[in-house]
N, CA, C and O atoms as a Maestro MAE file, in Angstrom:
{
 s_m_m2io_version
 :::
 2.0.0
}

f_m_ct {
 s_m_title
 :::
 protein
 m_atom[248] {
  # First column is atom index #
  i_m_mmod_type
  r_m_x_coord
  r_m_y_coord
  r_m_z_coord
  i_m_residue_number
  s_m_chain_name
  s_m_pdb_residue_name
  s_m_pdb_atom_name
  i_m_atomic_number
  :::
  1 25 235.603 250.649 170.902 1 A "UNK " " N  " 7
  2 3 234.517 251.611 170.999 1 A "UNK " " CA " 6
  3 2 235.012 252.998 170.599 1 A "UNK " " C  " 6
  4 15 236.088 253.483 170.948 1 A "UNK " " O  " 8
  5 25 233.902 253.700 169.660 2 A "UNK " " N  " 7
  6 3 234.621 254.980 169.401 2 A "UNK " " CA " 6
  7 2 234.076 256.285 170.348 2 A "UNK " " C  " 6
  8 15 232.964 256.805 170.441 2 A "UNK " " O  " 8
  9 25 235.032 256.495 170.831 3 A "UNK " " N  " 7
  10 3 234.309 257.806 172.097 3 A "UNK " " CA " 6
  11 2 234.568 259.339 171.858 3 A "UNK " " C  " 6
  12 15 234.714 260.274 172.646 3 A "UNK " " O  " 8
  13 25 234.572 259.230 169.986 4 A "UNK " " N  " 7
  14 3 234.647 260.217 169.486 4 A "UNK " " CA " 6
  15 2 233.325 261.459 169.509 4 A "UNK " " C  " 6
  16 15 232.202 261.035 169.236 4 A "UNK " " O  " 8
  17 25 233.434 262.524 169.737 5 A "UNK " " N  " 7
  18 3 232.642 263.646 169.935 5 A "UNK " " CA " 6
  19 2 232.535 264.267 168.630 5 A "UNK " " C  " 6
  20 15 233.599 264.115 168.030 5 A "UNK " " O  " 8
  21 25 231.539 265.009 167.839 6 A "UNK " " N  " 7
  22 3 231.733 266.229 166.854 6 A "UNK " " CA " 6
  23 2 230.458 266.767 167.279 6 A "UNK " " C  " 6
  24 15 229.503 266.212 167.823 6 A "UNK " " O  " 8
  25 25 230.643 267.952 166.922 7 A "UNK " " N  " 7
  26 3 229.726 269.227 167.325 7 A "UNK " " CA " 6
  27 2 229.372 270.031 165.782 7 A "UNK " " C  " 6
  28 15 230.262 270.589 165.140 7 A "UNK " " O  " 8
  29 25 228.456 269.997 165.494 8 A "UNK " " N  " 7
  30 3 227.738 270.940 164.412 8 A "UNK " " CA " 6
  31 2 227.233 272.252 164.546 8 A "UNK " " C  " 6
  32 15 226.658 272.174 165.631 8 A "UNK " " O  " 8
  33 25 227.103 273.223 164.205 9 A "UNK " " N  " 7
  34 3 226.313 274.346 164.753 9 A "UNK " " CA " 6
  35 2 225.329 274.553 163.636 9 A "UNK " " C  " 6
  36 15 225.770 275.237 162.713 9 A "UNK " " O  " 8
  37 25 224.201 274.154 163.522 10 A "UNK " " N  " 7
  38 3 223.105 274.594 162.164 10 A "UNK " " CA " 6
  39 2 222.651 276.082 162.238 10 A "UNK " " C  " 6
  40 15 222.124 276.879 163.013 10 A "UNK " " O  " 8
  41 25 223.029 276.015 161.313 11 A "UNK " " N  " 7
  42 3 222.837 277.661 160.229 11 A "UNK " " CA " 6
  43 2 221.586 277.676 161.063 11 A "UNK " " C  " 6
  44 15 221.003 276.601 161.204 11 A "UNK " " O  " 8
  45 25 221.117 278.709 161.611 12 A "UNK " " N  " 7
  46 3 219.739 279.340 162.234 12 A "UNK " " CA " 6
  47 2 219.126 278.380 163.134 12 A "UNK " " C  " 6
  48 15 218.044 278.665 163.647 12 A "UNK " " O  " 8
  49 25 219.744 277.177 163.406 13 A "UNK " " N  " 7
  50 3 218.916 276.017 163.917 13 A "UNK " " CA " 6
  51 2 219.704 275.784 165.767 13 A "UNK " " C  " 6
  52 15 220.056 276.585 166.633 13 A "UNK " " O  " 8
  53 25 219.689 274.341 165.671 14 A "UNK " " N  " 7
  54 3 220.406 273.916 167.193 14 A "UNK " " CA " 6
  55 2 221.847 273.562 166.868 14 A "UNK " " C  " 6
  56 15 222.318 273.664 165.735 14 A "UNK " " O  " 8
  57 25 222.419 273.203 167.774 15 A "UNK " " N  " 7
  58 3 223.662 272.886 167.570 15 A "UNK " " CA " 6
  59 2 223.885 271.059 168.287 15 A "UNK " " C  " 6
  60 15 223.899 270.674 169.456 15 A "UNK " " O  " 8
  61 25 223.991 270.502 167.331 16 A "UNK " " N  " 7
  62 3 224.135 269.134 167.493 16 A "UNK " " CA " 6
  63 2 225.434 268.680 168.147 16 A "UNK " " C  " 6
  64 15 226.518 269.262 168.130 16 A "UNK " " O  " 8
  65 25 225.099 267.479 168.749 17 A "UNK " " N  " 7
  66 3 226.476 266.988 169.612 17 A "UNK " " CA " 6
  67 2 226.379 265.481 169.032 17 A "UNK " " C  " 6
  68 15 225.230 265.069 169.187 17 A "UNK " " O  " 8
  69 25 226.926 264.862 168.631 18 A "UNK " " N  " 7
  70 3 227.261 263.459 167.625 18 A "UNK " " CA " 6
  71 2 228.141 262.592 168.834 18 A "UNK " " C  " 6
  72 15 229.321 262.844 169.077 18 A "UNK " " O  " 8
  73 25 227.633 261.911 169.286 19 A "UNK " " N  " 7
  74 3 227.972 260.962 170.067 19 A "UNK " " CA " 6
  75 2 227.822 260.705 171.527 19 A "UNK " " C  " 6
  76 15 227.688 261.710 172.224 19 A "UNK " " O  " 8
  77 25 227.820 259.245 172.269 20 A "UNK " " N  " 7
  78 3 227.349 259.203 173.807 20 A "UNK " " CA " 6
  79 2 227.769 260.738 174.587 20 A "UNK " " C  " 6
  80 15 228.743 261.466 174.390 20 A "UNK " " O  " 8
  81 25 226.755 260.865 175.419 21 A "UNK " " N  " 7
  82 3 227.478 262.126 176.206 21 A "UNK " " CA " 6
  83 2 226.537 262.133 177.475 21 A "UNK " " C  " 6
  84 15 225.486 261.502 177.359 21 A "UNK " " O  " 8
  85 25 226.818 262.848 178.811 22 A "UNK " " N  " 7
  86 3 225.782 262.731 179.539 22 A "UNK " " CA " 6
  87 2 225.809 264.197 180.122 22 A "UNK " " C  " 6
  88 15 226.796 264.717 180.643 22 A "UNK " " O  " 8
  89 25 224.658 264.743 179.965 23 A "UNK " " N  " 7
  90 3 223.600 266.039 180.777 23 A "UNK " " CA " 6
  91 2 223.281 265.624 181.802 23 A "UNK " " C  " 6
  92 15 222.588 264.716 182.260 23 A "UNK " " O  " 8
  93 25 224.390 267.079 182.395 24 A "UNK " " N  " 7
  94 3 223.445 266.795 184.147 24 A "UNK " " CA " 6
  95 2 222.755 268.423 184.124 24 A "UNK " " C  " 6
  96 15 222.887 269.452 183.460 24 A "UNK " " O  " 8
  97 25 222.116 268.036 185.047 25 A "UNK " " N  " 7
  98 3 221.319 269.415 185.034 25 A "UNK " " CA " 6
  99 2 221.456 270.102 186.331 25 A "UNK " " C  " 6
  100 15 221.469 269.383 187.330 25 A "UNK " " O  " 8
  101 25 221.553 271.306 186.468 26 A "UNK " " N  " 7
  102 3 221.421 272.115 187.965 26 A "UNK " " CA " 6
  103 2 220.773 271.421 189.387 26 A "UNK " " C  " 6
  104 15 221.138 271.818 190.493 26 A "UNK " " O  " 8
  105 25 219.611 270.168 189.187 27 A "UNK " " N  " 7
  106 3 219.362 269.793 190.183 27 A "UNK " " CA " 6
  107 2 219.801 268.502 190.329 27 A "UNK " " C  " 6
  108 15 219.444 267.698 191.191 27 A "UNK " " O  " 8
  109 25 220.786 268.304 189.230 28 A "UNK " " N  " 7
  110 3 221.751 266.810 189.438 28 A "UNK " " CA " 6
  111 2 221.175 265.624 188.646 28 A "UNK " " C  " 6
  112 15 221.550 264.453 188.706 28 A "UNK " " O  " 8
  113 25 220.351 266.063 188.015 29 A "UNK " " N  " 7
  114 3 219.307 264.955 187.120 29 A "UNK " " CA " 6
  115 2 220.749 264.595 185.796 29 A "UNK " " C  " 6
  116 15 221.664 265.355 185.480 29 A "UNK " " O  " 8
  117 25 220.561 263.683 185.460 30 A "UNK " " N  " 7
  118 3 221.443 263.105 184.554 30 A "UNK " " CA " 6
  119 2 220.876 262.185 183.402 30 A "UNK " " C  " 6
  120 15 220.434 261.039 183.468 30 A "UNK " " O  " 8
  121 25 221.019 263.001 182.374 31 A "UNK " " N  " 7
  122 3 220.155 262.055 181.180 31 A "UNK " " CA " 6
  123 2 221.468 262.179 180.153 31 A "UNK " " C  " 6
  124 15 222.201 263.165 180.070 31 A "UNK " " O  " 8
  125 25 221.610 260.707 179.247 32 A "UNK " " N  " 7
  126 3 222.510 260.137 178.645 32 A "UNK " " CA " 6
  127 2 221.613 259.941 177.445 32 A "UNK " " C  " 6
  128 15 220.772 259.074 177.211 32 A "UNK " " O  " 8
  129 25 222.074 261.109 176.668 33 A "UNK " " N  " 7
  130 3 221.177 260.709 175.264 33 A "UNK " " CA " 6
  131 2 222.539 259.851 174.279 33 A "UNK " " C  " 6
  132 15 223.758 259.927 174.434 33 A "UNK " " O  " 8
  133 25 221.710 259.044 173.246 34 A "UNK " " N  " 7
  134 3 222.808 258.371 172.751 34 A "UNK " " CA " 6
  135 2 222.979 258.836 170.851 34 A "UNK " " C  " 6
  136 15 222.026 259.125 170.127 34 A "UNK " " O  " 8
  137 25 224.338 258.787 170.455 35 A "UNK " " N  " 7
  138 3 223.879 259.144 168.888 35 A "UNK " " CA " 6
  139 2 223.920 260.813 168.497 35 A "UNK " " C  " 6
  140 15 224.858 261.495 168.085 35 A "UNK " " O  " 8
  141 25 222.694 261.128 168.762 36 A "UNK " " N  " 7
  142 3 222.772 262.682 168.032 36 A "UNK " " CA " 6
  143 2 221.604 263.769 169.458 36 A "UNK " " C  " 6
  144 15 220.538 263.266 169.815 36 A "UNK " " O  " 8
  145 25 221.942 264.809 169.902 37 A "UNK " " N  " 7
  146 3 221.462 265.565 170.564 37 A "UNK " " CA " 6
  147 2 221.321 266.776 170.391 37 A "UNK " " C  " 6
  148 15 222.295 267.527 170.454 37 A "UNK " " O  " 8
  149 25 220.229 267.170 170.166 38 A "UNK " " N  " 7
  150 3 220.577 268.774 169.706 38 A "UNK " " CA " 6
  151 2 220.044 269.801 170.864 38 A "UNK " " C  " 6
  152 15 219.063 269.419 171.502 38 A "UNK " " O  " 8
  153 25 220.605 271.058 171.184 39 A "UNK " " N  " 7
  154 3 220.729 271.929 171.982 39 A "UNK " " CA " 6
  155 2 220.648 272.681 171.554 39 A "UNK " " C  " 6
  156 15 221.357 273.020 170.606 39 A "UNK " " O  " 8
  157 25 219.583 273.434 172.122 40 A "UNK " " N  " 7
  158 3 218.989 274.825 171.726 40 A "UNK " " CA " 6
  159 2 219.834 276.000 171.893 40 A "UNK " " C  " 6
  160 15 220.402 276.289 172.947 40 A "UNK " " O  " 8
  161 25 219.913 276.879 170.458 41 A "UNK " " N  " 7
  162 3 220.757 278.081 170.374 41 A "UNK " " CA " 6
  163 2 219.805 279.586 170.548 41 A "UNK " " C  " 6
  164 15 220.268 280.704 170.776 41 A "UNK " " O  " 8
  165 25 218.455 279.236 170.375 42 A "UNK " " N  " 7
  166 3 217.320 280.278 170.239 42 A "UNK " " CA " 6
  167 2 216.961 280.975 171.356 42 A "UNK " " C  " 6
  168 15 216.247 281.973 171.451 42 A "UNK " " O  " 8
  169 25 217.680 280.177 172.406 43 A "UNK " " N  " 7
  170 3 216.680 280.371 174.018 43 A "UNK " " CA " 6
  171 2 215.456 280.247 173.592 43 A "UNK " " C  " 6
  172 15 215.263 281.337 174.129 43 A "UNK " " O  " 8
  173 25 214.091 279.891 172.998 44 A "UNK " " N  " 7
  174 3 212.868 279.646 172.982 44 A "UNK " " CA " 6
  175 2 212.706 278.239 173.748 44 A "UNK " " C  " 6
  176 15 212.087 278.304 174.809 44 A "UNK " " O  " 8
  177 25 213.205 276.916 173.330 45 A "UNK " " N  " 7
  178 3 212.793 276.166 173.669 45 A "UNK " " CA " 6
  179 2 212.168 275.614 175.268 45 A "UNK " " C  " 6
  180 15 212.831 275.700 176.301 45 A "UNK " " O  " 8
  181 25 211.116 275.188 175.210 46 A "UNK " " N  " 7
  182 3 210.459 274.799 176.491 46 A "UNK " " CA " 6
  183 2 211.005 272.823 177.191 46 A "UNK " " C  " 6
  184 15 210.509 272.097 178.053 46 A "UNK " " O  " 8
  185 25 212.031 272.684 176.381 47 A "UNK " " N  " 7
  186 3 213.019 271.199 176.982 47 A "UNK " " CA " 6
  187 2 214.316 272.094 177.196 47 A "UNK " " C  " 6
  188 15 215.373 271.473 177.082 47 A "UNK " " O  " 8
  189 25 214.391 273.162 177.426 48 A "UNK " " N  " 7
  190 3 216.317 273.693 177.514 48 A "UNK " " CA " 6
  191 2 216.613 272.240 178.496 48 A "UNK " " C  " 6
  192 15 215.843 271.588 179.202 48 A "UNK " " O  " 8
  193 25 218.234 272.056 178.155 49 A "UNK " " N  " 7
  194 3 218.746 272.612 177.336 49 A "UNK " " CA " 6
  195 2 218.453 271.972 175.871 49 A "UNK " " C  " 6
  196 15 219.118 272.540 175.005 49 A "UNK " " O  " 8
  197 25 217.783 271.131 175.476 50 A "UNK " " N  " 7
  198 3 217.726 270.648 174.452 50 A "UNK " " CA " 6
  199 2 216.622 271.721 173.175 50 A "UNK " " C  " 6
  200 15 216.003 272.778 173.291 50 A "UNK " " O  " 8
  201 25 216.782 271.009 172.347 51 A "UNK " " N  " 7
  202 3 215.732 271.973 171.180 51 A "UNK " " CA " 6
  203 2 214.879 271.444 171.233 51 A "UNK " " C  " 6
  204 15 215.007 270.481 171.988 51 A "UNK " " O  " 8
  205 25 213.329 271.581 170.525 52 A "UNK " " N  " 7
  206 3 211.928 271.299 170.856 52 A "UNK " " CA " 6
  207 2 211.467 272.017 169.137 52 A "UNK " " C  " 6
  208 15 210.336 272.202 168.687 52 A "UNK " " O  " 8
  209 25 212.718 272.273 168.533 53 A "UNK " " N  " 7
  210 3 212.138 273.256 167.277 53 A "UNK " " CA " 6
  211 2 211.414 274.419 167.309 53 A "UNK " " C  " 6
  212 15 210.742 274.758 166.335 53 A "UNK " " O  " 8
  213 25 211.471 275.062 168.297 54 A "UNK " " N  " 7
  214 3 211.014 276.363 168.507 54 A "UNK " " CA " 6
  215 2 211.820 277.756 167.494 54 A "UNK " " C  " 6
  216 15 211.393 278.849 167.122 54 A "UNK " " O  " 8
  217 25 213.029 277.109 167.333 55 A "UNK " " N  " 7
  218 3 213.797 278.180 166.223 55 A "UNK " " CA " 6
  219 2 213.099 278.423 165.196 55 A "UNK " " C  " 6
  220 15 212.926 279.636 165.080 55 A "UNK " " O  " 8
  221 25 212.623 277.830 164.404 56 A "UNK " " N  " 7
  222 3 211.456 278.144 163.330 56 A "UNK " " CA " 6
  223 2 210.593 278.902 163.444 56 A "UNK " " C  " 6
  224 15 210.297 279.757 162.609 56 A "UNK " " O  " 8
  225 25 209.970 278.684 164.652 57 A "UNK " " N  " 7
  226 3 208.350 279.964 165.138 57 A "UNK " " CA " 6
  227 2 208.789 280.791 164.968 57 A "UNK " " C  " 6
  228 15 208.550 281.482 163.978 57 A "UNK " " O  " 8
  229 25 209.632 281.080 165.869 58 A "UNK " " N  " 7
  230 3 210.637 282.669 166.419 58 A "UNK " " CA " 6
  231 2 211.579 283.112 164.833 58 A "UNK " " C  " 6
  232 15 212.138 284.209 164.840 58 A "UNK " " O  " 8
  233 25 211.697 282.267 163.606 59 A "UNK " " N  " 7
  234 3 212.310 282.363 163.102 59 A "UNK " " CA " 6
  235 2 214.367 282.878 163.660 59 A "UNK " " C  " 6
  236 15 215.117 283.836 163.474 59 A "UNK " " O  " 8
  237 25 214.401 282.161 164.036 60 A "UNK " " N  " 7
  238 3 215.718 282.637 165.089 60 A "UNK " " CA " 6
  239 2 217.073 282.624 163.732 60 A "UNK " " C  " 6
  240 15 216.838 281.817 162.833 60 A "UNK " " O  " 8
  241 25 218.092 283.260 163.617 61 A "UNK " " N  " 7
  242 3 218.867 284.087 162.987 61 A "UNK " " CA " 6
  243 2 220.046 283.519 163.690 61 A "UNK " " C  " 6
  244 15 220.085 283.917 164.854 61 A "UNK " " O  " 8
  245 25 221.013 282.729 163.375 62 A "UNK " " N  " 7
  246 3 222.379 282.870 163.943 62 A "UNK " " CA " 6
  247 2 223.023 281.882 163.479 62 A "UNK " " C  " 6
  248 15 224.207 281.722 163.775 62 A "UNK " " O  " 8
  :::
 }
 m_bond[247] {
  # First column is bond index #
  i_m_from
  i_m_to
  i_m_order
  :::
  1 1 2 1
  2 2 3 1
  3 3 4 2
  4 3 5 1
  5 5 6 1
  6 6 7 1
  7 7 8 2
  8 7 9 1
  9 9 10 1
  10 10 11 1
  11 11 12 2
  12 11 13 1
  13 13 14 1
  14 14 15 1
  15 15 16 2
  16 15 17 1
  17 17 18 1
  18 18 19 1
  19 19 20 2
  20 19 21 1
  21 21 22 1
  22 22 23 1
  23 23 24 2
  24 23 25 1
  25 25 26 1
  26 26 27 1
  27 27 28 2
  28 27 29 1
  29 29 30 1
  30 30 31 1
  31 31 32 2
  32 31 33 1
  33 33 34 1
  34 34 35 1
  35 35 36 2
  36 35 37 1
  37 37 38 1
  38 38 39 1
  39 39 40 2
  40 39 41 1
  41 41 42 1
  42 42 43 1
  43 43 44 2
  44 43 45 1
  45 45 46 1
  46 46 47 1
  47 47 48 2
  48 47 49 1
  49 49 50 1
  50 50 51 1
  51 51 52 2
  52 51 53 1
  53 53 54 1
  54 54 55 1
  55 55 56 2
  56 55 57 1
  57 57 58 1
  58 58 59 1
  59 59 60 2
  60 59 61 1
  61 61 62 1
  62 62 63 1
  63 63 64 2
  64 63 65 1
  65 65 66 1
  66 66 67 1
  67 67 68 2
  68 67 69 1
  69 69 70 1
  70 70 71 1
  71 71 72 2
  72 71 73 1
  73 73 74 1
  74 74 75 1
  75 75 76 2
  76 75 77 1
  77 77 78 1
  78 78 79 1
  79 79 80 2
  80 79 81 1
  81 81 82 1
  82 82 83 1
  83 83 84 2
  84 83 85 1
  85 85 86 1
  86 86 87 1
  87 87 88 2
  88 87 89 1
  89 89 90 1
  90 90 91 1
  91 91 92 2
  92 91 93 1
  93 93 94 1
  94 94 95 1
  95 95 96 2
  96 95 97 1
  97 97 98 1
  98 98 99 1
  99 99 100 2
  100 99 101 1
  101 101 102 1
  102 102 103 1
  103 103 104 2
  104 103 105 1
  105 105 106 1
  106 106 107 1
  107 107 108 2
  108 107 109 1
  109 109 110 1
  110 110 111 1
  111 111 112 2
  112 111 113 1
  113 113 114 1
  114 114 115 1
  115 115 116 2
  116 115 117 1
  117 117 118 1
  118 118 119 1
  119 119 120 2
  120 119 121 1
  121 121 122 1
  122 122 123 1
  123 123 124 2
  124 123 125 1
  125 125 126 1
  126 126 127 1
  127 127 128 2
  128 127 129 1
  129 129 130 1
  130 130 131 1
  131 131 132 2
  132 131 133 1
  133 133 134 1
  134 134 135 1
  135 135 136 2
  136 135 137 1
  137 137 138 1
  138 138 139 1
  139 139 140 2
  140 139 141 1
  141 141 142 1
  142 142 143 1
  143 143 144 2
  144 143 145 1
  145 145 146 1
  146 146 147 1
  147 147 148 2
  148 147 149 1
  149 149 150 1
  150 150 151 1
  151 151 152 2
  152 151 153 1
  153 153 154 1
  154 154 155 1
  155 155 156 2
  156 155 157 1
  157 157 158 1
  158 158 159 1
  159 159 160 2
  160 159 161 1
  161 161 162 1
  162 162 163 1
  163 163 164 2
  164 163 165 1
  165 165 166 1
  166 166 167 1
  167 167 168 2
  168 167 169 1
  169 169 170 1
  170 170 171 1
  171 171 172 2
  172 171 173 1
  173 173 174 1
  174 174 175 1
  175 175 176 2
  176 175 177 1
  177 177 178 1
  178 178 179 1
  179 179 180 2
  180 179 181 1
  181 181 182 1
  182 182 183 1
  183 183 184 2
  184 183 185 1
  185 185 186 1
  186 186 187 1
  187 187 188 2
  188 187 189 1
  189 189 190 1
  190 190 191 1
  191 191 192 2
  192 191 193 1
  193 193 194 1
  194 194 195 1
  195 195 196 2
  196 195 197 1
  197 197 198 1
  198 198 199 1
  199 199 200 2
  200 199 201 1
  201 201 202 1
  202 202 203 1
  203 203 204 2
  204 203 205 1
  205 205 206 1
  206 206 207 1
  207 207 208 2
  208 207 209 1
  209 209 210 1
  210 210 211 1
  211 211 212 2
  212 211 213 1
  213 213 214 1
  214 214 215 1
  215 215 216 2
  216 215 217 1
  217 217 218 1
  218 218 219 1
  219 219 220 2
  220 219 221 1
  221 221 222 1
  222 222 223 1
  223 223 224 2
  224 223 225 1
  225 225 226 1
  226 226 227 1
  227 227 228 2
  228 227 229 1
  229 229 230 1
  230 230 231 1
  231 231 232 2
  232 231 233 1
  233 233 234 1
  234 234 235 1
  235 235 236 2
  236 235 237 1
  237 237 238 1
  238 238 239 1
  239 239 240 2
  240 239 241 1
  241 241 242 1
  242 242 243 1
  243 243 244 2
  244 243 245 1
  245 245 246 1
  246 246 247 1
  247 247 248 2
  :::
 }
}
């Protein structure tokens, strides 16, 4: 099994995480996305921590 990690940061966009990983959240909730996850760099999104594509509206810069 490969339990290799890579991390992307998209030009103006989210920043992707490439492989199993598991999110816990402040009230202990734990979701295991599998494959590809992207995480919001804009602060807009209404799923933090994940993206929802809100960088586009806001046109977000980074």
């Amino acid at each position: 099994m490969d339990n290799k990690i890579k991390i992307e940061i998209l030009e103006n966009g989210p920043m992707l995480v490439h492989g199993d990983l598991e999110v816990k959240s402040n009230a202990g909730n734990v979701e295991a996305p599998k494959k590809v996850t992207a995480f919001c760099r804009c602060g807009a999104s209404q799923n933090k921590p994940f993206c929802d594509g809100k960088h586009r509206k806001i046109e977000f810069c980074g």
